[in-house]
MDAnalysis code that builds the backbone (N, CA, C; Angstrom):
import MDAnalysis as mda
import numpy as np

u = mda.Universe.empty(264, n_residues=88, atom_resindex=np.repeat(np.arange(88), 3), trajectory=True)
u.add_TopologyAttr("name", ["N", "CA", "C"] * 88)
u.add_TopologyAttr("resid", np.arange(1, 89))
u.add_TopologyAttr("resname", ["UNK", "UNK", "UNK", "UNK", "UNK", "UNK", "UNK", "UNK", "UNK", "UNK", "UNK", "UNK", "UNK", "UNK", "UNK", "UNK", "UNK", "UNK", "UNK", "UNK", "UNK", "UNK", "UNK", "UNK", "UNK", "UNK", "UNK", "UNK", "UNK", "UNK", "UNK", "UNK", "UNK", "UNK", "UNK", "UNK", "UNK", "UNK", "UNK", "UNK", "UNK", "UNK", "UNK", "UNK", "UNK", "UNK", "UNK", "UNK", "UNK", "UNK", "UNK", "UNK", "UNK", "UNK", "UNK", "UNK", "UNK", "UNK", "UNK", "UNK", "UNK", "UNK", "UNK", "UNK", "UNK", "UNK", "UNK", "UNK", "UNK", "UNK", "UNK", "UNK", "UNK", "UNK", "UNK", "UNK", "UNK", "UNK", "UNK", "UNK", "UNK", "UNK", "UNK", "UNK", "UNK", "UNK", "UNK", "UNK"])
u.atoms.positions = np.array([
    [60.503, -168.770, 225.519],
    [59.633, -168.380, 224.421],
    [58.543, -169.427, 224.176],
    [59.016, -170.856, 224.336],
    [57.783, -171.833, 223.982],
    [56.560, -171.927, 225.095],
    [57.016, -171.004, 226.252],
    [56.208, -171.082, 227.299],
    [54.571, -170.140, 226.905],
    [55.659, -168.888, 226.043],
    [54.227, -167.692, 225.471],
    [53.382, -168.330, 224.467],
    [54.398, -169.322, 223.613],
    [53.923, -169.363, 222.304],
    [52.774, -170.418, 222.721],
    [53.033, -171.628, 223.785],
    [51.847, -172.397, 224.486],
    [50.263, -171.556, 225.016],
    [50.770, -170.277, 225.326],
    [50.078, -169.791, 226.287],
    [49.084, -168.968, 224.818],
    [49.759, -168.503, 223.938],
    [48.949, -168.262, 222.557],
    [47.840, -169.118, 221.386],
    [48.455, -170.404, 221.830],
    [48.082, -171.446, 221.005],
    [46.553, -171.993, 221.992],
    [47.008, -171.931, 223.311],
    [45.581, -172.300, 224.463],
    [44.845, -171.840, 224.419],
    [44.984, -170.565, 224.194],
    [44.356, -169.313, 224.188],
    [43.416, -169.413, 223.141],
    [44.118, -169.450, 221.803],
    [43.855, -170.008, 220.436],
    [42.343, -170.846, 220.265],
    [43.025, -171.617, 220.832],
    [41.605, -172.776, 220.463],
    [40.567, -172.579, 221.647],
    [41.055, -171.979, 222.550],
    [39.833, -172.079, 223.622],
    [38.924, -171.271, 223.162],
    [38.949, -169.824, 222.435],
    [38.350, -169.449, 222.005],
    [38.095, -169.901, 220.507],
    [38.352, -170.790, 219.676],
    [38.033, -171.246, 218.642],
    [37.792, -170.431, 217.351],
    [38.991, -169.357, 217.363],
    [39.167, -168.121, 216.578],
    [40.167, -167.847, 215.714],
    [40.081, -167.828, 214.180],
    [41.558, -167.816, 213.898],
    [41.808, -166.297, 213.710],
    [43.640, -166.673, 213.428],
    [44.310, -165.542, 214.152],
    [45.433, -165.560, 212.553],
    [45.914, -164.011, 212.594],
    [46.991, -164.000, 211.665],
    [48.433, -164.657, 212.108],
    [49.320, -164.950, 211.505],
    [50.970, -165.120, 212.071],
    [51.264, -163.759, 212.095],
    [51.357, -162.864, 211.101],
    [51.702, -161.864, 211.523],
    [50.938, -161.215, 213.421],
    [49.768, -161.040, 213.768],
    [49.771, -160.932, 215.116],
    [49.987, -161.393, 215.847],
    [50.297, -162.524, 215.476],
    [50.676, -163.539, 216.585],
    [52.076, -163.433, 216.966],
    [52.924, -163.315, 216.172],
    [54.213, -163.260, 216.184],
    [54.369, -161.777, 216.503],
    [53.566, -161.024, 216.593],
    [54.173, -159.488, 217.110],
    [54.309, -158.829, 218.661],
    [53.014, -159.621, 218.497],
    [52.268, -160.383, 219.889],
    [53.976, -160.476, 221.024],
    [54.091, -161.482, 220.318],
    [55.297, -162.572, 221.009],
    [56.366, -162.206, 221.016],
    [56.684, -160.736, 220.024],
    [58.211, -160.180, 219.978],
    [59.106, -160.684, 219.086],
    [58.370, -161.691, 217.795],
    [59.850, -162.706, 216.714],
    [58.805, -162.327, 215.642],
    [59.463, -162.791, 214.747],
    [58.768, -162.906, 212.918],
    [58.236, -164.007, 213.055],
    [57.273, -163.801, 211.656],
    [56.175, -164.588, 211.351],
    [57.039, -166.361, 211.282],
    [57.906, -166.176, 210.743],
    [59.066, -167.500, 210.220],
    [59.681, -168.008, 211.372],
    [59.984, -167.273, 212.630],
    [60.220, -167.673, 213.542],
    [58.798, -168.373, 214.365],
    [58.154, -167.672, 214.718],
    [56.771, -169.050, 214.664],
    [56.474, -169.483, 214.030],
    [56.288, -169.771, 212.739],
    [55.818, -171.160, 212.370],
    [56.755, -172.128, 212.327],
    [58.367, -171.798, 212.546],
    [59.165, -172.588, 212.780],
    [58.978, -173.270, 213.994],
    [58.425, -172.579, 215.504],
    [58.580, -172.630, 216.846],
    [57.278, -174.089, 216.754],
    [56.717, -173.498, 216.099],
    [54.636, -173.925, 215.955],
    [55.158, -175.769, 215.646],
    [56.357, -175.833, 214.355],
    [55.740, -177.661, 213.529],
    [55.432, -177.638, 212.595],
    [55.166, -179.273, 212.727],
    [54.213, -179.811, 211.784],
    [53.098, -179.333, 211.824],
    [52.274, -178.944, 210.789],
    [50.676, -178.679, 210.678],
    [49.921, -179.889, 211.669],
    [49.282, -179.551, 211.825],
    [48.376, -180.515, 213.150],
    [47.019, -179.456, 213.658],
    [45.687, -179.851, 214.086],
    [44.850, -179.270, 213.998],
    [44.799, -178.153, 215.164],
    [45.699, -178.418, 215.991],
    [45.914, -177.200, 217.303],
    [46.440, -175.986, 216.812],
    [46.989, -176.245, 215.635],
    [47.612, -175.186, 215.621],
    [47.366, -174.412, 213.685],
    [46.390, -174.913, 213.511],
    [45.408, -174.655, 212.326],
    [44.943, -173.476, 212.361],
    [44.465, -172.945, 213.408],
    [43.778, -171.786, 213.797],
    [44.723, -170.249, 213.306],
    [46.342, -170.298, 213.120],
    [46.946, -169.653, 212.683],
    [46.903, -169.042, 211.337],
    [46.448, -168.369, 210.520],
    [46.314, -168.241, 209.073],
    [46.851, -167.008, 208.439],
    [46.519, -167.430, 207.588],
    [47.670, -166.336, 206.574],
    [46.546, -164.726, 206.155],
    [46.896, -163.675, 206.621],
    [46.006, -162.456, 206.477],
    [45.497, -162.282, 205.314],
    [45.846, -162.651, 204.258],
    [45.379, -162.299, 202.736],
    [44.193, -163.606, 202.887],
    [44.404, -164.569, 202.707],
    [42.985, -166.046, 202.301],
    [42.454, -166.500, 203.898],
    [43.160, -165.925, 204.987],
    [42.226, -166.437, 206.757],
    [42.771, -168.328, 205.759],
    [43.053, -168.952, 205.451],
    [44.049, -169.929, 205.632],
    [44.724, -170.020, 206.194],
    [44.664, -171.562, 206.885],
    [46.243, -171.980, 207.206],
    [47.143, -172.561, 206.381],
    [48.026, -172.317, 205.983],
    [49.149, -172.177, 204.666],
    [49.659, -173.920, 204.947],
    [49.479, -174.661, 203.535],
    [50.351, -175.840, 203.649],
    [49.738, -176.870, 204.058],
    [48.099, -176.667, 204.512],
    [47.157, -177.634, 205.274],
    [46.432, -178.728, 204.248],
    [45.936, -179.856, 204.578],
    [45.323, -180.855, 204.175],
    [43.906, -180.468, 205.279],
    [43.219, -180.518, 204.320],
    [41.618, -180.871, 205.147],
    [41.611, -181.810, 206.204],
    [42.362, -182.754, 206.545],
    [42.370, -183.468, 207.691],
    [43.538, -183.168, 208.485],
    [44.334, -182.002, 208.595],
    [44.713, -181.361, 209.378],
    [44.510, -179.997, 209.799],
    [43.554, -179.871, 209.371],
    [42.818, -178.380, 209.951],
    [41.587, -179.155, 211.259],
    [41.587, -177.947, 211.704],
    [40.423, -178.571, 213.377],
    [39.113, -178.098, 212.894],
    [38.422, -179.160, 213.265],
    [37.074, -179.288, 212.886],
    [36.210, -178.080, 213.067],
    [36.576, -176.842, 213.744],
    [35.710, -176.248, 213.910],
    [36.217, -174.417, 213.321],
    [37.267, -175.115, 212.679],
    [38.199, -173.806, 211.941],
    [37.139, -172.580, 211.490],
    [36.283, -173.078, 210.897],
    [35.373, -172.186, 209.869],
    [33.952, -171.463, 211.163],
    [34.322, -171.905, 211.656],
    [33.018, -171.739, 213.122],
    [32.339, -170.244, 213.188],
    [33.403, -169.304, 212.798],
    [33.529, -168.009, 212.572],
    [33.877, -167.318, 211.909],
    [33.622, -166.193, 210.960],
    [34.050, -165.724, 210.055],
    [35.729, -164.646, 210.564],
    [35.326, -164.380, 212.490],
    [36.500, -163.522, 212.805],
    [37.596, -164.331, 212.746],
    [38.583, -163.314, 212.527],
    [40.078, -163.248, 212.409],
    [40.392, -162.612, 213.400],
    [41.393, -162.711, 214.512],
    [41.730, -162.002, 214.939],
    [43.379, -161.455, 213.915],
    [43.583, -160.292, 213.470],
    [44.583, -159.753, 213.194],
    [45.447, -158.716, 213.678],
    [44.934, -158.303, 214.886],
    [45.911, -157.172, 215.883],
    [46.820, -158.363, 216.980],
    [47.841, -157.817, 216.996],
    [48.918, -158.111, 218.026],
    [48.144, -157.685, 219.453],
    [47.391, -156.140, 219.365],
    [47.158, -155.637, 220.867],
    [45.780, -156.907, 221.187],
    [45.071, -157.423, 220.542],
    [44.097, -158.152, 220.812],
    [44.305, -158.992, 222.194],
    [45.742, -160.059, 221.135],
    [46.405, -161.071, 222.057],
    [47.196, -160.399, 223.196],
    [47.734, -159.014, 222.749],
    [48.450, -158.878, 224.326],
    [47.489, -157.947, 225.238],
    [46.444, -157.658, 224.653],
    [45.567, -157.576, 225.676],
    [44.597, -158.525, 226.847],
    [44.324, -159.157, 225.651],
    [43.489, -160.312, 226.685],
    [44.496, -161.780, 227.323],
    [45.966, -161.265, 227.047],
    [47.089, -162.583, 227.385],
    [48.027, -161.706, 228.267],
    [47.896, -160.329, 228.475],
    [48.684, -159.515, 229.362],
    [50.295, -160.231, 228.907],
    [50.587, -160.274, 227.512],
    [51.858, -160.679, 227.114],
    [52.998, -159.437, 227.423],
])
């Protein structure tokens, strides 16, 4: 599982897009609680994850969000997004 959840998170920032937990985790086949458990400590790689109601990342300090969080107003919030363009 930490192999997809790597392959989500690369994915993640390469395109520099944030994304819901809920798609992400549907994406991946577990609950939202089961990734952010899988995910850590807050750290800026993995900032890009946010919560569907505020596009926040839940629990963050301004110096652990990645500098380029706000870059875009998109969200990605579909599961088929990521398992489309990640052939998950």
């Amino acid at each position: 599982m930490q192999d997809k959840i790597s392959v989500v998170v690369d994915y993640i920032n390469q395109v520099k897009t944030r994304c819901t937990f809920n798609s992400a985790a549907k994406a991946l086949g577990i609950t939202p609680q089961a990734l952010k458990k899988e995910l850590g400590e807050p750290r800026p790689e993995i900032s890009w994850f946010v919560s569907p109601t505020s596009g926040e990342p839940m629990r963050y300090t301004d110096s652990q969000k990645h500098p380029e969080l706000y870059r875009t107003k998109r969200i990605i919030k579909s599961a088929e997004v990521l398992t489309r363009n990640l052939d998950l």
